[in-house]
C-alpha positions in Angstrom: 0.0 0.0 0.0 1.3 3.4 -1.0 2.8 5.3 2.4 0.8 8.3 1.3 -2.7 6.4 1.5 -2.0 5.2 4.9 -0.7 8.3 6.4 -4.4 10.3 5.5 -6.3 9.1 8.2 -3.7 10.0 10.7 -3.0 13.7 9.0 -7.3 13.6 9.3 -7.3 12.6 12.9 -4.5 15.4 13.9 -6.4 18.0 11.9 -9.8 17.6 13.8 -8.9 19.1 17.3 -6.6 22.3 15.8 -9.7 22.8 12.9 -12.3 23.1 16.1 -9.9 24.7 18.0 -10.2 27.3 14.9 -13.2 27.1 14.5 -14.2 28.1 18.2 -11.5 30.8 18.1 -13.3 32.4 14.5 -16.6 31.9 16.1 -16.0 33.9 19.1 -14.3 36.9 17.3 -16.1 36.9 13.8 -19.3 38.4 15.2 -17.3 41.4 17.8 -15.4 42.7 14.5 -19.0 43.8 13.2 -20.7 45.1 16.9 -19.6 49.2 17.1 -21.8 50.2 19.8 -22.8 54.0 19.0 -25.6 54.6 21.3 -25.1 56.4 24.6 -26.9 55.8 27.7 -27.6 57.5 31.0 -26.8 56.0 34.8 -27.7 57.0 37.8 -24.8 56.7 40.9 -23.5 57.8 44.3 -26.4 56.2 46.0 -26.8 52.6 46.5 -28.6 50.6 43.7 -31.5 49.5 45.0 -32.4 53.6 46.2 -31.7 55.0 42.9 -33.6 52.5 41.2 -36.4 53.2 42.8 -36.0 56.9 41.8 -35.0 57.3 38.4 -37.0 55.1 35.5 -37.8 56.0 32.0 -41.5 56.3 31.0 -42.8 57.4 27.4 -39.3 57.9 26.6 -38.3 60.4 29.4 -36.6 59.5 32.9 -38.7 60.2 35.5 -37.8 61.2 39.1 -40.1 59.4 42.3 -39.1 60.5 45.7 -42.6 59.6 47.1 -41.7 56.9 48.4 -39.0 57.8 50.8 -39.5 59.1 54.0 -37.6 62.4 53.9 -36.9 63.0 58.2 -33.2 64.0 59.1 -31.0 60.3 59.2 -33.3 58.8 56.3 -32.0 57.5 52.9 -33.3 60.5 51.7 -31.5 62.4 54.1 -27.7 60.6 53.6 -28.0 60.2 50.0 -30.5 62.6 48.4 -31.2 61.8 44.9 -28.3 60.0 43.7 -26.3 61.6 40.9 -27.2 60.6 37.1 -24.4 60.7 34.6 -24.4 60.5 30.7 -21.9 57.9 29.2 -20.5 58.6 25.8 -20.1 55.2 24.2 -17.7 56.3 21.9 -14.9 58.3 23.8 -15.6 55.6 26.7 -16.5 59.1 29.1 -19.1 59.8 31.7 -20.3 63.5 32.2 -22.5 64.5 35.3 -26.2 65.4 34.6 -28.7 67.5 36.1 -32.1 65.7 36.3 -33.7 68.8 34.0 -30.6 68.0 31.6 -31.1 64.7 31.5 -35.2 65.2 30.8 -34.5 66.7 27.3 -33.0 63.1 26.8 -35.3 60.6 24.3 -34.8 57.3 26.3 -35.3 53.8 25.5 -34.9 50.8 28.0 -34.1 48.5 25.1 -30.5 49.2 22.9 -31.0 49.5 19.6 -28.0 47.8 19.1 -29.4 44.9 21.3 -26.6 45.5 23.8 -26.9 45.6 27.9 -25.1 47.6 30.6 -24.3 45.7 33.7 -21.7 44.3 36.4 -19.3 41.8 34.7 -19.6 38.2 35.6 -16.9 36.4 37.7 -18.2 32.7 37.2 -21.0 30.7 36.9 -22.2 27.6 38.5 -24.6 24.7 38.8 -25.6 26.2 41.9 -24.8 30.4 42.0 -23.3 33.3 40.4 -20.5 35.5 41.6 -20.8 38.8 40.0 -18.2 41.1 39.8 -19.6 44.0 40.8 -16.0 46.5 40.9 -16.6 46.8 36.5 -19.0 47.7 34.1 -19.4 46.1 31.0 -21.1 46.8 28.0 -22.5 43.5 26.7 -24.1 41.0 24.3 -24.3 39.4 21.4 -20.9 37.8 21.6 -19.5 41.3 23.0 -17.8 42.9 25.6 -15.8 45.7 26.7 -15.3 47.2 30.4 -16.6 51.0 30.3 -15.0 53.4 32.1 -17.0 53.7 35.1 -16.2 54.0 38.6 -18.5 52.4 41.3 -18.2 52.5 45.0 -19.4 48.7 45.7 -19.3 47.4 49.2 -20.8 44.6 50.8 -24.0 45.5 51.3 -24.5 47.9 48.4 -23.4 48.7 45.1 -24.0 51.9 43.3 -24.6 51.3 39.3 -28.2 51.7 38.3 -28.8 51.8 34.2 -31.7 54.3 33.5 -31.9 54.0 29.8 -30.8 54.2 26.4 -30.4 57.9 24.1 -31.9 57.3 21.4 -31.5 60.5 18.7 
């Protein structure tokens, strides 16, 4: 038998795992090299999470500001942490400029990306049984994308301080 025959299923065999190595490699990069995230978005900070999203939220396209339900006696949330502070994050020079709440009314906003992108705390690891976040970073995610913003976030134990508002759409 001709040693060229004979030596195909071996060449065939050592192919396989580098060509799905590849393959995995191509199919994880392919789709980022056509995902340019353009749209902005606003946040609100400085507060803990679960107070600032019970403030801000967007409704017929505008973010809306709710105090009432916050007691507003001297030692209260309301009292230590006021309304939290709502930035503006430029997607494409990866900055974050402070808002007013009127400046940040003349805003269009959308809770959906049009890109089909989310803003959230990056993910550590993932189990059977929990999830660890990592909740020091930002990411701007999905669709096979990611990239850390810029954002600074003063999580502790007990609290973090990231709350997404919404999407600017133009």
């Amino acid at each position: 038998m001709n040693k060229k025959k004979r030596d195909w299923p071996l060449i065939i065999g050592i192919s396989i795992p580098f060509l799905m190595i590849l393959a995995i490699v191509l199919s994880i990069f392919i789709p980022r090299m056509f995902i340019h995230p353009e749209t902005d978005f606003i946040y609100a900070a400085n507060a803990p999470y679960y107070y600032t999203e019970q403030i801000y939220r967007v409704e017929n396209g505008e973010v809306v500001r709710d105090t009432s339900g916050f007691s507003k006696l001297e030692g209260s949330d309301y009292d230590r942490y006021g309304d939290g502070q709502i930035y503006y994050y430029d997607v494409s020079e990866d900055t974050a400029d402070v808002l007013t709440f009127e400046a940040a009314q003349e805003y269009n906003l959308n809770k959906e990306s049009p890109e089909g992108l989310e803003v959230g705390y990056g993910r550590r690891s993932d189990s059977l049984f929990f999830s660890v976040r990592d909740r020091d970073s930002i990411y701007l995610y999905g669709k096979g994308y990611s990239k850390k913003l810029n954002i600074d976030t003063d999580y502790n134990r007990f609290n973090w301080d990231f709350h997404f508002i919404g999407w600017v759409i133009e």
